[in-house]
C-alpha positions as CSV (number, residue, x, y, z in Angstrom):
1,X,108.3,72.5,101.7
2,X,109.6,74.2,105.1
3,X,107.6,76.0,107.3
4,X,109.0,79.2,106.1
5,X,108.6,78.2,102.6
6,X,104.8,77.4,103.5
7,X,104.5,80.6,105.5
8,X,105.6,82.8,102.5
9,X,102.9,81.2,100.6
10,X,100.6,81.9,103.3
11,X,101.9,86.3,103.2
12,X,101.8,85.6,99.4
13,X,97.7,84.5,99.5
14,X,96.6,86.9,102.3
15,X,98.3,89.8,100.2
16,X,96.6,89.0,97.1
17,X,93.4,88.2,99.2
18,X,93.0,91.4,100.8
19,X,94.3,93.8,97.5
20,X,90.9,91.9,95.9
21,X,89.1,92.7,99.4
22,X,89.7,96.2,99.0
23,X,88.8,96.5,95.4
24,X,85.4,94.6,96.0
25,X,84.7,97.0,98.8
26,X,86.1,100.3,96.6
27,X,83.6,98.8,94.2
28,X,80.6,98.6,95.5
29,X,81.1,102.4,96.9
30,X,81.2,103.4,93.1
31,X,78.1,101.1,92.6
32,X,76.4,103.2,95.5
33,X,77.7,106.4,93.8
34,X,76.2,105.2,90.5
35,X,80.0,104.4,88.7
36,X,79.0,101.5,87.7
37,X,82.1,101.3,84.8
38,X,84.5,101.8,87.7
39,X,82.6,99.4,89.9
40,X,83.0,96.6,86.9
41,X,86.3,97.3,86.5
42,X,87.0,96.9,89.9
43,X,85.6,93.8,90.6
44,X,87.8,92.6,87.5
45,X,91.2,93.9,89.1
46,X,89.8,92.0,92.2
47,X,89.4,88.8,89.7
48,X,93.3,89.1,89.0
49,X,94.0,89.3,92.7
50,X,92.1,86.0,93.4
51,X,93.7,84.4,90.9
52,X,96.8,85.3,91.7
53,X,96.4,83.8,95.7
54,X,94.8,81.1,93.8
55,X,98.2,80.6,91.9
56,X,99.8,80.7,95.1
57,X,97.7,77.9,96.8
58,X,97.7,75.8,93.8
59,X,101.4,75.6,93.9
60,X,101.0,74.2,97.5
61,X,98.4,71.4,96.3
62,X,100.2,70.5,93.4
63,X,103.4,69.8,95.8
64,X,101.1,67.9,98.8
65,X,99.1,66.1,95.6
66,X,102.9,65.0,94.5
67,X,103.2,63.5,97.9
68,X,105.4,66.3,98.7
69,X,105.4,66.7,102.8
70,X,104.2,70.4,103.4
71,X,104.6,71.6,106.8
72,X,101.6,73.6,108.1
73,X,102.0,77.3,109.6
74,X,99.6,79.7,110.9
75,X,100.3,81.8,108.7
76,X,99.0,79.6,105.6
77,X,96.0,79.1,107.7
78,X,95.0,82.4,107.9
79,X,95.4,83.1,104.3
80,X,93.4,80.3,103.4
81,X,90.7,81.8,105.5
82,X,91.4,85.0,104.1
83,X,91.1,83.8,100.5
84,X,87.8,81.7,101.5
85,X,86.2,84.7,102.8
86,X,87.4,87.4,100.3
87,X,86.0,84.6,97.6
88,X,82.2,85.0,99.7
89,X,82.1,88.5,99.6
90,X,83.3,88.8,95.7
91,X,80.0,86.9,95.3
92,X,78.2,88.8,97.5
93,X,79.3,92.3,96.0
94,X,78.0,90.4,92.8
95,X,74.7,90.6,93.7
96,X,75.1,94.1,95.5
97,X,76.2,95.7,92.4
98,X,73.6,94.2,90.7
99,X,70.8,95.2,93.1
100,X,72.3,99.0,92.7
101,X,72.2,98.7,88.5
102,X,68.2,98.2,88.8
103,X,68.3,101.1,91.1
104,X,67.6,98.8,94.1
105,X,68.7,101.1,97.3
């Protein structure tokens, strides 16, 4: 793959990455508020989203696994730092919502 083909990648994982971001976040503010359907519902749209940037970087390991030569960007970087971290606070706003169902404040 070319550095713009790896870059795409890259847009393709922080896009997906930060759509799940803001659903985890949106979520726990309906767990605050006591939505707790919308809150579960959210953190399952923000399931799809990670899965989808997972898709995305999968595609890339499969190729480098096939001894493929992959030329590293910035860009690919930052989304794998972006997934990494959005993947932290999905588990995070796990135990948040949790905390808020037992009426933990």
């Amino acid at each position: 793959m070319n550095r713009e083909e790896v870059a795409l990648l890259g847009f393709e994982i922080v896009a997906y990455a930060g759509d799940a971001r803001s659903k985890l976040l949106e979520a726990l503010k309906a767990a605050e508020n006591g939505d707790f359907d919308k809150a579960d519902a959210l953190v399952e749209e923000a399931n799809g989203c990670i899965a989808d940037a997972h898709h995305a970087q999968t595609s890339l390991l499969t190729k480098e696994a096939a001894g493929e030569d992959i030329a590293y960007s910035i860009t690919m970087i930052h989304g794998q730092d972006h997934l990494m971290t959005t993947i932290l606070l999905k588990d995070l706003m796990h135990h948040l919502i949790e905390l808020y169902k037992r009426g933990v404040k």
